[in-house]
N, C-alpha and C positions, 0 to 999 in steps of 0.2 A: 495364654494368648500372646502371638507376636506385635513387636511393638512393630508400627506401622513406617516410622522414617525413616530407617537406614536399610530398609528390603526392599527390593524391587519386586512390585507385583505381578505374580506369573500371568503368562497371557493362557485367555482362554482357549484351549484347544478343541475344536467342535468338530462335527462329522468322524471321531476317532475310534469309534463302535461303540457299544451297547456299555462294555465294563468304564470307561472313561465318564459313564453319565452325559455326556452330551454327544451321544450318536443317535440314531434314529434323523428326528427333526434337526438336530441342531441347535438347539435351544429358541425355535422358530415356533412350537405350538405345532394346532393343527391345521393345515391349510390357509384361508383367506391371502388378502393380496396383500401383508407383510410377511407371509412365507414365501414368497414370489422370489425367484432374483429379480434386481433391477428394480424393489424396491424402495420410490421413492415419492414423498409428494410434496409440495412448495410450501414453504414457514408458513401459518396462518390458516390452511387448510382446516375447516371444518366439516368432512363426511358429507359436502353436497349441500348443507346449509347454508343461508345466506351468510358472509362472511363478515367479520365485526370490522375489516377497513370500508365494506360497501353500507354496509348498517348505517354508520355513526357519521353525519353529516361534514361537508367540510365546509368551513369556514374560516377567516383571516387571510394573511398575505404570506406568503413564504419566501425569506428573501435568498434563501438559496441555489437557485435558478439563476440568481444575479452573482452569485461569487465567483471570484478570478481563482484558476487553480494553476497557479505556477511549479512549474518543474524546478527542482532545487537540485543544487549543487555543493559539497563542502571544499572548504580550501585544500583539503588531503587528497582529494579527487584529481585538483586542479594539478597540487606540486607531481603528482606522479603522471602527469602527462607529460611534462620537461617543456613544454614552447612558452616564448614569450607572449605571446599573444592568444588570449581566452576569447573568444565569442558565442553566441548558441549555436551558429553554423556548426565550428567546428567540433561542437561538444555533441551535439546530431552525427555527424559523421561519422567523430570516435566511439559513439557507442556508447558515451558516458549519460546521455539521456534520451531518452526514447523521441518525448514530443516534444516542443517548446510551448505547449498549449498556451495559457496567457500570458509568458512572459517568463525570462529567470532567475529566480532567486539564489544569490548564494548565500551561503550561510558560513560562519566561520569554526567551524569545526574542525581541530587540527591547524600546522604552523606550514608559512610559506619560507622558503629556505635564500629563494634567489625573487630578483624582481621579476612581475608578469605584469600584464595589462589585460583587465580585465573587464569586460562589456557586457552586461547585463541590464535588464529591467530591475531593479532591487539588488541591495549588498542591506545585510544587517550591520546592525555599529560593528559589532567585534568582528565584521570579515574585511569590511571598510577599514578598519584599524590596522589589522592585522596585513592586510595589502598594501599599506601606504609606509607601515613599517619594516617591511623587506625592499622598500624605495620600487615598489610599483606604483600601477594607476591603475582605481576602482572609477571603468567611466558608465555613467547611467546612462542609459539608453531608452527612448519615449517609448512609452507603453501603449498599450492600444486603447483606443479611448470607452473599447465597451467591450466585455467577455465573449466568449466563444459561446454559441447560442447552440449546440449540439452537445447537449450533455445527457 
């Protein structure tokens, strides 16, 4: 028997004729709709039965619905953009973050080399540290007073 962690397990090659063992079907059986292409059916699916998220009642509060999902930033991010000046604006523009959805967090991941000033909703201690010790400025910036209600 080969030992299992230093091989790479070969990929199954199917539809490759009859002597390869997996021609014919394909390793698909015969017929029904998982020998279909295309497919597929959604996690929890049970064959048409009622399903056990509709079954089992809900109850309590969920406070999920209420969390702020802030876009985050690291300091290595920042140093490879070269400007003095960080805001979400310009972090949107460059393409360094998609949305600003609730707000931006940086995080101090990686070292700042020259002084930046930088405006955010959030700085963790170690980006805050890390920014005032390259003789920048971490300046906070008010945060919205309730989350983004489209989630």
């Amino acid at each position: 028997m080969r030992a299992k962690f230093p091989y790479k397990k070969r990929r199954k090659r199917v539809g490759c004729g009859q002597g390869s063992g997996h021609g014919k079907t394909s390793t698909k059986g015969n017929k029904g709709q998982k020998a279909r292409s295309g497919q597929t059916r959604m996690p929890g699916f049970e064959g048409g039965q009622n399903p056990f998220y509709r079954r089992v009642p809900k109850r309590g509060f969920n406070n999920a619905a209420f969390q702020r999902d802030y876009s985050i930033v690291n300091l290595d991010s920042i140093e490879k953009l070269g400007l003095s000046e960080v805001t979400p604006e310009i972090l949107v523009r460059s393409g360094m973050v998609h949305d600003v959805l609730d707000g931006l967090r940086v995080l101090g991941d990686g070292i700042l080399t020259k002084p930046v000033t930088v405006k955010a909703h959030y700085f963790t201690g170690t980006a805050k540290t890390k920014i005032e010790s390259a003789g920048g400025q971490a300046i906070l910036m008010a945060r919205p007073a309730t989350p983004r209600t489209h989630k």
